[in-house]
Biopython code that builds the backbone (N, CA, C, O; Angstrom):
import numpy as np
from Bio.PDB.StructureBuilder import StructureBuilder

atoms = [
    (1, "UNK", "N", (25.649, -19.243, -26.749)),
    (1, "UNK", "CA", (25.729, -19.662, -25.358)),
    (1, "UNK", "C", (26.388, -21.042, -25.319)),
    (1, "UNK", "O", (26.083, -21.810, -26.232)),
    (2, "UNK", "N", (27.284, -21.479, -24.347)),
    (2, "UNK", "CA", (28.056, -22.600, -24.200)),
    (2, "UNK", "C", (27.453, -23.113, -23.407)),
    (2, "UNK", "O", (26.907, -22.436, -22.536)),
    (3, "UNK", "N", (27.313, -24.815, -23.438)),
    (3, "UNK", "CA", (26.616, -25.645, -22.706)),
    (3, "UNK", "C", (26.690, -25.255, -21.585)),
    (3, "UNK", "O", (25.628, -24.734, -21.244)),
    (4, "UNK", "N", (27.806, -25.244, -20.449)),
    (4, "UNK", "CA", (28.361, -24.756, -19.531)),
    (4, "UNK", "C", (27.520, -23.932, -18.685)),
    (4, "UNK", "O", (27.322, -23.954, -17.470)),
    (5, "UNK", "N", (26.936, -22.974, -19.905)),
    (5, "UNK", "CA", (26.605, -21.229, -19.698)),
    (5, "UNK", "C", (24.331, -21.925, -19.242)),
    (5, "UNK", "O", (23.361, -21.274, -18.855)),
    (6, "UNK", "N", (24.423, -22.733, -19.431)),
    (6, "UNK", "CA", (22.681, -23.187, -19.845)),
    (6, "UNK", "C", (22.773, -23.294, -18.216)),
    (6, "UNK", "O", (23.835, -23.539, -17.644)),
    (7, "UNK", "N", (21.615, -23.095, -17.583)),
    (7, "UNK", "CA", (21.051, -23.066, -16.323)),
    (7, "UNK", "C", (20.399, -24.927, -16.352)),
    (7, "UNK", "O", (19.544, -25.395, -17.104)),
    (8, "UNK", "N", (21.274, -25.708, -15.128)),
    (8, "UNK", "CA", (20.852, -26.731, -14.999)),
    (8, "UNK", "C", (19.155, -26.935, -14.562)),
    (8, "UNK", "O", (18.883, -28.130, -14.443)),
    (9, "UNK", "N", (18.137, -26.131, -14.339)),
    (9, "UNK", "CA", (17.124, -26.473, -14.272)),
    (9, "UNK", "C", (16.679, -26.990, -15.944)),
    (9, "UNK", "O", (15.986, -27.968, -16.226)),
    (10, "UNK", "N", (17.426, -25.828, -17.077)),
    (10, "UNK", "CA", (16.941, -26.488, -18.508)),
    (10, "UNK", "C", (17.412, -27.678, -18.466)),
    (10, "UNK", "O", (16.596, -28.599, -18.427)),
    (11, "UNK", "N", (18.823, -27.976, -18.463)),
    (11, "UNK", "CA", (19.484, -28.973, -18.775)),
    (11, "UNK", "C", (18.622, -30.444, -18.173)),
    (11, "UNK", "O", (18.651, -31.476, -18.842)),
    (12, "UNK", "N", (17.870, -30.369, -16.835)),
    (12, "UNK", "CA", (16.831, -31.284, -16.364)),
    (12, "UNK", "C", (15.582, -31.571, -17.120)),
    (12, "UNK", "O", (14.791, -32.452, -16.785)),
    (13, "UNK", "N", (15.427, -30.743, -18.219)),
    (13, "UNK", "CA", (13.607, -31.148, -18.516)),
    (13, "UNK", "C", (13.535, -31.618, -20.118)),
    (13, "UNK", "O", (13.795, -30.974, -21.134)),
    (14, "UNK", "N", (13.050, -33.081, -19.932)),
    (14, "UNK", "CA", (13.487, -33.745, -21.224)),
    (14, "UNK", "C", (12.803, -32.849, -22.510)),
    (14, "UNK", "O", (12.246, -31.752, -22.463)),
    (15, "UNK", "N", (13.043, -33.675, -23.585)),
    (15, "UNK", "CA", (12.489, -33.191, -25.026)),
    (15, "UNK", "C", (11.150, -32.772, -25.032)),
    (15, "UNK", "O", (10.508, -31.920, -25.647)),
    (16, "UNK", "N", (10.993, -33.331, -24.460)),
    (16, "UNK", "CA", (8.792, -32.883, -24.672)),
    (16, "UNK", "C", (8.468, -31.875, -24.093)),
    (16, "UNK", "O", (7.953, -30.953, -24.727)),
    (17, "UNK", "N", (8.722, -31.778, -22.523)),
    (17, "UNK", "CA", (9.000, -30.897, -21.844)),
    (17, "UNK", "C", (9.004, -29.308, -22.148)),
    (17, "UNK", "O", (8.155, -28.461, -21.871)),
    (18, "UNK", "N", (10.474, -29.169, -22.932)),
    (18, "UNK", "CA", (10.882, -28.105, -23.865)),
    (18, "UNK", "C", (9.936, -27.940, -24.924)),
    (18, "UNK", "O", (9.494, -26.848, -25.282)),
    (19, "UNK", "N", (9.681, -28.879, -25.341)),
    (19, "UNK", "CA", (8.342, -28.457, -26.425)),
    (19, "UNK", "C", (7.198, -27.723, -25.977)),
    (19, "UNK", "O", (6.791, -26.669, -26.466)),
    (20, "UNK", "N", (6.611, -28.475, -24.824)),
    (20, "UNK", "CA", (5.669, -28.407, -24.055)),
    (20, "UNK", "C", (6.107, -26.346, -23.710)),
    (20, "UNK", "O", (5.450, -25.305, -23.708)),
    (21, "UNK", "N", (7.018, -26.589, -23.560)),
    (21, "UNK", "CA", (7.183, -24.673, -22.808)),
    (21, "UNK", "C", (7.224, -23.848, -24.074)),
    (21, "UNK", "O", (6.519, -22.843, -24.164)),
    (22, "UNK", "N", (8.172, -24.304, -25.241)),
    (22, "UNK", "CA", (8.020, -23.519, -26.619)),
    (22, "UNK", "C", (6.648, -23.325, -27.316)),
    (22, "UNK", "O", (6.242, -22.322, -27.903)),
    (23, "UNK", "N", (6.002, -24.563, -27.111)),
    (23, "UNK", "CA", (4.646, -23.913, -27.453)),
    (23, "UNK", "C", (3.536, -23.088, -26.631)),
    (23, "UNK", "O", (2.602, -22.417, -27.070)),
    (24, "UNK", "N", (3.941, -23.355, -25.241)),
    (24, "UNK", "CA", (3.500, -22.711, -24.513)),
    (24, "UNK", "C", (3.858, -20.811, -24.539)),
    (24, "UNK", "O", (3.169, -19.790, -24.529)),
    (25, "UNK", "N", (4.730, -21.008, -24.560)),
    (25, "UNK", "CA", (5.095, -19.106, -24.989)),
    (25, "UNK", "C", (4.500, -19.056, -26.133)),
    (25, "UNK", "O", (3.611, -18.217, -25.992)),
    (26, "UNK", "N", (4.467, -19.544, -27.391)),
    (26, "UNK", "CA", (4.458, -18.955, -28.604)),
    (26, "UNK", "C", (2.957, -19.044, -28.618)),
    (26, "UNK", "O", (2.457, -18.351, -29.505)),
    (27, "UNK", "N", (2.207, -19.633, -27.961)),
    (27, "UNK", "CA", (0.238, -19.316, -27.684)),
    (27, "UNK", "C", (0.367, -18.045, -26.824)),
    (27, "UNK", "O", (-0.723, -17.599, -26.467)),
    (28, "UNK", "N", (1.404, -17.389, -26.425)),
    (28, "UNK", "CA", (1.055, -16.468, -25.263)),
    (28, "UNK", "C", (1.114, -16.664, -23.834)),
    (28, "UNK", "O", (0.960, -15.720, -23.060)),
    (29, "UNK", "N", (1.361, -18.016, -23.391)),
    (29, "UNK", "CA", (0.872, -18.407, -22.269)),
    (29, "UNK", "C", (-0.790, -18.946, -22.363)),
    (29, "UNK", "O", (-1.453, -18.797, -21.337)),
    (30, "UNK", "N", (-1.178, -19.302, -23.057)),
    (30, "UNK", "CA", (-2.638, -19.510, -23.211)),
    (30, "UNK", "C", (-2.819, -20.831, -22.869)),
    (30, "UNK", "O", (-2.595, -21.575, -23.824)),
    (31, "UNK", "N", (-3.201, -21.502, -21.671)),
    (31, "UNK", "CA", (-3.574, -22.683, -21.462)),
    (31, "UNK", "C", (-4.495, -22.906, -22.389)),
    (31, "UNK", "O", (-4.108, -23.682, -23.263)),
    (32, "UNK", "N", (-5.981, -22.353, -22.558)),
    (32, "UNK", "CA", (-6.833, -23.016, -23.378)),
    (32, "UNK", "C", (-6.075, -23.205, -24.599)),
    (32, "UNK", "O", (-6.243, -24.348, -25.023)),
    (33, "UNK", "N", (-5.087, -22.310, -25.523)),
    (33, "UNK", "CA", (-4.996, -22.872, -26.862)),
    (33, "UNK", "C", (-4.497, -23.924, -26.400)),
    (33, "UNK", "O", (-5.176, -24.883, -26.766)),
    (34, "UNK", "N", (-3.298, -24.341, -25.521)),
    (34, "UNK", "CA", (-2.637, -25.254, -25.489)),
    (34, "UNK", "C", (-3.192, -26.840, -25.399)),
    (34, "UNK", "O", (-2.625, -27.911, -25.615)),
    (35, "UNK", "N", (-4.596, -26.492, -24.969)),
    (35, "UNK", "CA", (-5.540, -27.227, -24.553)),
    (35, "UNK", "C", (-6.250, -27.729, -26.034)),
    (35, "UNK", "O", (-6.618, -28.868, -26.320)),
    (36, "UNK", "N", (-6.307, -26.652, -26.765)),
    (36, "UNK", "CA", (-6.633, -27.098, -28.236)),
    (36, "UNK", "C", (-5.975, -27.568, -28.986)),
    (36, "UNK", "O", (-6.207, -28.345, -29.912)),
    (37, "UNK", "N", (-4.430, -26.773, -28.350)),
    (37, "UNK", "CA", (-3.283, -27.478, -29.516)),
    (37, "UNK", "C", (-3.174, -29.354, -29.197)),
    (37, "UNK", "O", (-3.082, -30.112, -30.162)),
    (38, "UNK", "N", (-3.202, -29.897, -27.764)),
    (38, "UNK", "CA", (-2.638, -30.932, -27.619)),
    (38, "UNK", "C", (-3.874, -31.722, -27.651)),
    (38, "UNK", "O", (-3.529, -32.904, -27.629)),
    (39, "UNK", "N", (-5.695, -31.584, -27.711)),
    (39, "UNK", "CA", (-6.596, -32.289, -27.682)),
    (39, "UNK", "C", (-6.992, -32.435, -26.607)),
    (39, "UNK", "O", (-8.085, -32.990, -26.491)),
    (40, "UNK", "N", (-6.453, -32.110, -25.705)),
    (40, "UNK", "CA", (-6.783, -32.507, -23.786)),
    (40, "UNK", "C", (-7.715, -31.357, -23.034)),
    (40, "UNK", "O", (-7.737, -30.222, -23.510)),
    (41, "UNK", "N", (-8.136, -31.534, -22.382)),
    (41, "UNK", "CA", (-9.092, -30.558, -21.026)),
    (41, "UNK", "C", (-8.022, -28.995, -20.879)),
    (41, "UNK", "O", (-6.858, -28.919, -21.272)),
    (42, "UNK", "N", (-8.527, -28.288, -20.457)),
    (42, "UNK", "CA", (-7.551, -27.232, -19.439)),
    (42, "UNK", "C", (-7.103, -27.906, -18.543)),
    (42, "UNK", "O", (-5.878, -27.992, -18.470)),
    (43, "UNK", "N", (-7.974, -28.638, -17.521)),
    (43, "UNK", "CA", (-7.627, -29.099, -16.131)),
    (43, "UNK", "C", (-6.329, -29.941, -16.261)),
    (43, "UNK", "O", (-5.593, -30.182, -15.304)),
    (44, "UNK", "N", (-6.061, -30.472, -17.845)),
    (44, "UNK", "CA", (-4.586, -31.255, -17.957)),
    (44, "UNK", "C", (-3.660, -30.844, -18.508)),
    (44, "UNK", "O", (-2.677, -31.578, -18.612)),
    (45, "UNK", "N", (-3.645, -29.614, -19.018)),
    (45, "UNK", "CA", (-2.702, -28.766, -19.341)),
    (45, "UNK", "C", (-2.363, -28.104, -17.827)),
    (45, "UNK", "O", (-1.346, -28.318, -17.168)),
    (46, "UNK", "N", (-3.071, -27.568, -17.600)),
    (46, "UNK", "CA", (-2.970, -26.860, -16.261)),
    (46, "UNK", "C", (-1.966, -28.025, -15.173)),
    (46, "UNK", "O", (-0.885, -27.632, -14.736)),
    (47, "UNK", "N", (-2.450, -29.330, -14.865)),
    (47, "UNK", "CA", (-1.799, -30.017, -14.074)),
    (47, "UNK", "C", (-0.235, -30.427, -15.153)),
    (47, "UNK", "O", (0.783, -30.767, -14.552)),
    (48, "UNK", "N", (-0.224, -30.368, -16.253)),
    (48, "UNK", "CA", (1.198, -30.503, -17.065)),
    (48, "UNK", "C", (1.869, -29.436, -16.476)),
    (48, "UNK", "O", (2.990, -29.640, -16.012)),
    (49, "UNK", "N", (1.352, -28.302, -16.419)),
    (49, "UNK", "CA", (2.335, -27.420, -16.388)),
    (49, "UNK", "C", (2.414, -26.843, -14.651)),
    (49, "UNK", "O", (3.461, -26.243, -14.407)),
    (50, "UNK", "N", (1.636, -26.945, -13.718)),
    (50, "UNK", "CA", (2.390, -27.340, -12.180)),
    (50, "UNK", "C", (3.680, -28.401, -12.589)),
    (50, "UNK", "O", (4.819, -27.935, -12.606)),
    (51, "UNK", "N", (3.509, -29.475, -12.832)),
    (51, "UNK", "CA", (4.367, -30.659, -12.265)),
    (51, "UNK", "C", (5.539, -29.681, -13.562)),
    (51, "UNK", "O", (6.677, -29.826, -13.116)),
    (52, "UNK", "N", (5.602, -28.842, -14.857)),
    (52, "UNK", "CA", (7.226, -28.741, -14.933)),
    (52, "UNK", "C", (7.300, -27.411, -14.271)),
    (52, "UNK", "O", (8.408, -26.900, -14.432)),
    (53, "UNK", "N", (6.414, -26.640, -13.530)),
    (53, "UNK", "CA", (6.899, -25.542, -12.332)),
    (53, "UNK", "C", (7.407, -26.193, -11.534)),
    (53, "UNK", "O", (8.535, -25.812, -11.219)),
    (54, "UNK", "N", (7.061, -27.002, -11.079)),
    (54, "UNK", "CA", (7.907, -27.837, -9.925)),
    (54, "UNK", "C", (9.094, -28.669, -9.956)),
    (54, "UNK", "O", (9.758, -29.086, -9.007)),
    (55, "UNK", "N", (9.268, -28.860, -11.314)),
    (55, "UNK", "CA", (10.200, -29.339, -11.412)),
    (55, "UNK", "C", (11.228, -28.153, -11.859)),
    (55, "UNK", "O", (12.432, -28.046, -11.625)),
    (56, "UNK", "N", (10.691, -27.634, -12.298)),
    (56, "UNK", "CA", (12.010, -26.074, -12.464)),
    (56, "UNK", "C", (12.487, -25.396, -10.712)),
    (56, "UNK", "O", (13.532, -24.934, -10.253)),
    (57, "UNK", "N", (11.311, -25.611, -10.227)),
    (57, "UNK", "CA", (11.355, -24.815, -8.835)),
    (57, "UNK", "C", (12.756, -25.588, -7.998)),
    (57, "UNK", "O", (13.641, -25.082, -7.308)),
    (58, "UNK", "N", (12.492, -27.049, -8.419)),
    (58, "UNK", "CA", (13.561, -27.986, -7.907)),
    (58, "UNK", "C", (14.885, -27.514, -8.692)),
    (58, "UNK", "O", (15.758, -27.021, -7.979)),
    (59, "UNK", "N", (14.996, -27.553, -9.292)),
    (59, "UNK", "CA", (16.188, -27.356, -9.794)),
    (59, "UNK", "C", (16.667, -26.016, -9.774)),
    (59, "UNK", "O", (17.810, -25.702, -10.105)),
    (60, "UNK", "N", (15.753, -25.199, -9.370)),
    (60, "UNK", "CA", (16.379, -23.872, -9.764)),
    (60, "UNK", "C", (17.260, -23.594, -8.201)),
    (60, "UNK", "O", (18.347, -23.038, -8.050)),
    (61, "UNK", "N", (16.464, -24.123, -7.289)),
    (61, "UNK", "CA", (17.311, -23.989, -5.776)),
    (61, "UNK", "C", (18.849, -24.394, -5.863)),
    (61, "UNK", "O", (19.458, -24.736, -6.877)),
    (62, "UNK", "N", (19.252, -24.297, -4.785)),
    (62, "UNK", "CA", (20.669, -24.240, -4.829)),
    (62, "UNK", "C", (20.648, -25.963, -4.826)),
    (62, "UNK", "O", (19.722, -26.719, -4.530)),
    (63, "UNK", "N", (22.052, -26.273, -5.276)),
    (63, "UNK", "CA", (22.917, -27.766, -5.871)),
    (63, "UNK", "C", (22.013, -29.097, -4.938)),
    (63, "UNK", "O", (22.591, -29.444, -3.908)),
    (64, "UNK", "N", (21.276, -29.494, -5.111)),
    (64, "UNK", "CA", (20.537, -30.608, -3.983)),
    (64, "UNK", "C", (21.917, -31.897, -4.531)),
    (64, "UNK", "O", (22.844, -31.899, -5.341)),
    (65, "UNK", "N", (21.256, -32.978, -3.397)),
    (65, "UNK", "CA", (22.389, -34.106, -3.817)),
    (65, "UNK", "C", (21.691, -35.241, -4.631)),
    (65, "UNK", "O", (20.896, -36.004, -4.081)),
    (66, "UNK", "N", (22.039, -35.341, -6.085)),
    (66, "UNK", "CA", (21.847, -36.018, -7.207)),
    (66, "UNK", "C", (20.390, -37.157, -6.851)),
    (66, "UNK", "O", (19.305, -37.240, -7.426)),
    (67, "UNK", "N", (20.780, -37.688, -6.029)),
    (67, "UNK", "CA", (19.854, -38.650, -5.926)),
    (67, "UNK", "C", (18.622, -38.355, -5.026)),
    (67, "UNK", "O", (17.519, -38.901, -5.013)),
    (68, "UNK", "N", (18.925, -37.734, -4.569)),
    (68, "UNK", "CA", (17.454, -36.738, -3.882)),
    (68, "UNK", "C", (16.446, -36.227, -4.577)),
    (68, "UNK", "O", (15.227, -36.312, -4.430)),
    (69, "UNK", "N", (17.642, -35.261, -5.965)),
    (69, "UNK", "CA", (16.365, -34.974, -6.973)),
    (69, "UNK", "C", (15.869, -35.729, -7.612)),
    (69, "UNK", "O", (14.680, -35.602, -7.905)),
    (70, "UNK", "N", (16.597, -36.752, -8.035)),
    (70, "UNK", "CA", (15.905, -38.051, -8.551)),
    (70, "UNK", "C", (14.667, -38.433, -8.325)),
    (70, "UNK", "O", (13.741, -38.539, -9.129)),
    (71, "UNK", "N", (14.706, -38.723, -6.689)),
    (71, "UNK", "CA", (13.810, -39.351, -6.310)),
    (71, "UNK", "C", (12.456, -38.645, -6.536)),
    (71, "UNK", "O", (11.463, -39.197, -7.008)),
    (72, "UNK", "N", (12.570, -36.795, -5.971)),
    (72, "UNK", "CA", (11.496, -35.881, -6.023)),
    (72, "UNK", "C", (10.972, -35.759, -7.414)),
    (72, "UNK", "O", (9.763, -35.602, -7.584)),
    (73, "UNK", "N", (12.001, -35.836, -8.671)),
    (73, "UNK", "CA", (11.547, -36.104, -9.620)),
    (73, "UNK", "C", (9.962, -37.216, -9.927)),
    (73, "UNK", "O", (8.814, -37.026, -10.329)),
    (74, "UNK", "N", (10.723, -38.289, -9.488)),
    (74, "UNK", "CA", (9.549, -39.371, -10.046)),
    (74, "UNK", "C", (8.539, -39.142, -9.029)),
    (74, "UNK", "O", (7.468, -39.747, -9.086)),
    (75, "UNK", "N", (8.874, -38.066, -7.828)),
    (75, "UNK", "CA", (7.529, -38.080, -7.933)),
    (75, "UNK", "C", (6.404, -36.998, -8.192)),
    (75, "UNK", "O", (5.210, -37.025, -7.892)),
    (76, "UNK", "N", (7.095, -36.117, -8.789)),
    (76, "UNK", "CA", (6.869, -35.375, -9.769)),
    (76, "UNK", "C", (6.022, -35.534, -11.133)),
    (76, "UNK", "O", (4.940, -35.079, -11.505)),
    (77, "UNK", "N", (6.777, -36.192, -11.588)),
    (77, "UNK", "CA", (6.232, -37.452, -12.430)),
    (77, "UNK", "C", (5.436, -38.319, -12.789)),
    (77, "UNK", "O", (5.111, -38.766, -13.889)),
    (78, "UNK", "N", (5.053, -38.588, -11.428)),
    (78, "UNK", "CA", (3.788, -39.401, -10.875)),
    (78, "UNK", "C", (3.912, -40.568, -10.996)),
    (78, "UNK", "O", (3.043, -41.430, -11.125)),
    (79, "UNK", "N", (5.843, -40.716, -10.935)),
    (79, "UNK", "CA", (5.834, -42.377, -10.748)),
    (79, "UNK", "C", (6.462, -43.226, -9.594)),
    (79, "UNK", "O", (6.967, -44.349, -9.568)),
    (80, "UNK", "N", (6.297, -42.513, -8.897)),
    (80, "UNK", "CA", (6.328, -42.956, -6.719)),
    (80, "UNK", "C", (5.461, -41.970, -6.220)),
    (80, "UNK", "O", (5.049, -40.872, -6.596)),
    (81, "UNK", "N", (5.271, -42.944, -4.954)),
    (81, "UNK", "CA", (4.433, -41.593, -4.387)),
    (81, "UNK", "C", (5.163, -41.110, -3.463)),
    (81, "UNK", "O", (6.192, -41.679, -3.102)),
    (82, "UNK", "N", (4.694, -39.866, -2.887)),
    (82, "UNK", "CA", (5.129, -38.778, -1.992)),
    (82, "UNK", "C", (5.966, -39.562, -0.750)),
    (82, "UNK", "O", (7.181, -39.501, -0.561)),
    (83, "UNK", "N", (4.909, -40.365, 0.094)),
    (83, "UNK", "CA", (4.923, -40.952, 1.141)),
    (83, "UNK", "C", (6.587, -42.381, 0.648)),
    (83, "UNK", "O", (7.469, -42.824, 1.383)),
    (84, "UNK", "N", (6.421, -42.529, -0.221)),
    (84, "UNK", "CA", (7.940, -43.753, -0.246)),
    (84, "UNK", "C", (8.722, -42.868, -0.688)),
    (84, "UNK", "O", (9.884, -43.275, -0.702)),
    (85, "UNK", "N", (8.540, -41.368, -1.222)),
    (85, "UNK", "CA", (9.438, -40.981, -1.498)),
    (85, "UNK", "C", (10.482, -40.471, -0.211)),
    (85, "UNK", "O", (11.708, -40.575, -0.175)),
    (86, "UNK", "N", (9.512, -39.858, 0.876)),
    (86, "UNK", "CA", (9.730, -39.261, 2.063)),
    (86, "UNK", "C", (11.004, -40.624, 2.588)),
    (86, "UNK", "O", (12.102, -40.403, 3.099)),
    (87, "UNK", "N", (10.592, -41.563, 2.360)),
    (87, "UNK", "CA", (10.424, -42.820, 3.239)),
    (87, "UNK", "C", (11.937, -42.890, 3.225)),
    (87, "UNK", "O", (12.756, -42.811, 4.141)),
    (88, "UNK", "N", (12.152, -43.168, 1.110)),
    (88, "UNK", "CA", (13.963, -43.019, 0.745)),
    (88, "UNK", "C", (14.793, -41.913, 1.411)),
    (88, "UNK", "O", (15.849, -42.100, 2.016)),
    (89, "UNK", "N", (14.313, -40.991, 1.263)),
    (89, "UNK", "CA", (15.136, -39.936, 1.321)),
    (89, "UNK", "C", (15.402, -39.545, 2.805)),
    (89, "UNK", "O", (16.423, -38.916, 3.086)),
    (90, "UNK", "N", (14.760, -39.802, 3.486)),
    (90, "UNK", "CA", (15.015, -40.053, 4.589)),
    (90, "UNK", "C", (16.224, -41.210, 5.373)),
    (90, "UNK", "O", (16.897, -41.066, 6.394)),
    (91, "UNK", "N", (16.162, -41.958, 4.735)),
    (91, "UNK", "CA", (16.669, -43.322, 4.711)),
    (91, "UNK", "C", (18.094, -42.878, 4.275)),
    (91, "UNK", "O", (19.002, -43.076, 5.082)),
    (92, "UNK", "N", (18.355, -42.352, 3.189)),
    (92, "UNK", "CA", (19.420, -41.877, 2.864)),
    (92, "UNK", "C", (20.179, -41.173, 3.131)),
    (92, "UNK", "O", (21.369, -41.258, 2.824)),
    (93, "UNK", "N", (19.515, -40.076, 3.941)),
    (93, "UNK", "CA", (20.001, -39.118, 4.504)),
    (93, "UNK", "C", (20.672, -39.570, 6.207)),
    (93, "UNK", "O", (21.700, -39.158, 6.745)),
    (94, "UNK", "N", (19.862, -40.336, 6.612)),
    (94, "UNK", "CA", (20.150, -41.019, 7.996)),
    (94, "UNK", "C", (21.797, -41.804, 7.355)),
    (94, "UNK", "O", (22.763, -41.527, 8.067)),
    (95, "UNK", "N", (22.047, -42.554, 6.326)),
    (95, "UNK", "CA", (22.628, -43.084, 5.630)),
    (95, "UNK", "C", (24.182, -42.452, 5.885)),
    (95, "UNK", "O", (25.180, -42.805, 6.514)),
    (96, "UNK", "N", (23.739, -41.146, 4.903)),
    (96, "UNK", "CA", (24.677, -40.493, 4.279)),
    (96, "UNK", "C", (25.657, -39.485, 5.881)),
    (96, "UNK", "O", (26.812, -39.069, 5.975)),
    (97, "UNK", "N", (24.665, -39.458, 6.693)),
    (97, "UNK", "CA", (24.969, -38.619, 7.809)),
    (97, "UNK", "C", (25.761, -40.046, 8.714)),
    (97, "UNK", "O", (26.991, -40.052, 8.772)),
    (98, "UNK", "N", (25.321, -40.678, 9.080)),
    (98, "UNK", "CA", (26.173, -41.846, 9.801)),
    (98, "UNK", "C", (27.930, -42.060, 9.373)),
    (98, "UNK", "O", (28.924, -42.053, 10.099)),
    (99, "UNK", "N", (27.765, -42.267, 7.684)),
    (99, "UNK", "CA", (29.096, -42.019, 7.531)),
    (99, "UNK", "C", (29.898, -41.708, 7.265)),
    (99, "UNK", "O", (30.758, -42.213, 6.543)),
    (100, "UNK", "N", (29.812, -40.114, 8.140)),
    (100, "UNK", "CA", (30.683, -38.951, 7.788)),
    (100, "UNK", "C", (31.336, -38.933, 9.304)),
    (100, "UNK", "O", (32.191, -38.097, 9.598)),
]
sb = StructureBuilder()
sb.init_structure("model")
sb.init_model(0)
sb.init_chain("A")
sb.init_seg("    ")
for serial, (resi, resn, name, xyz) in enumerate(atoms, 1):
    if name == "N":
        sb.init_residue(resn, " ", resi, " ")
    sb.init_atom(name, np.array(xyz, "f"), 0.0, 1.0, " ", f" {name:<3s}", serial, name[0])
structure = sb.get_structure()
């Protein structure tokens, strides 16, 4: 497969990430092993793996504009919150629409 050919939702989800999903198939889908494999609760495997559904869900939609996903990213991430995220993107969009 040629880079090209890779579905940009992979191309979005860093190194760990990908780990995080390779070991996740190769338990079966088994939150609890995964839960054994990494030392942590279910309840934090479980919330690991919403936030990279959601971040696949983002990317898998049609072409958003670069800095939008950005933003939904971090807060994804859990490093802005929802409410400043709304706040930018909004802001930007008022922005981006004015000067066209």
């Amino acid at each position: 497969m040629e880079r090209d050919e890779i579905p940009s939702w992979v191309l979005a989800l860093d190194k760990e990430t990908l780990e995080f999903i390779r070991k996740f198939i190769i338990s079966s889908g088994s939150l609890k092993g995964m839960a054994d494999e990494y030392g942590v609760s279910y309840p934090t495997v479980r919330a690991k793996l919403d936030r990279i559904i959601k971040k696949i869900e983002l990317h898998s939609k049609e072409a958003e504009v670069e800095f939008v996903q950005m933003i939904k990213n971090l807060v994804i991430d859990e490093r802005m919150s929802l409410d400043v995220a709304k706040l930018i993107i909004e802001k930007y969009k008022q922005e981006r629409d004015e000067s066209r």
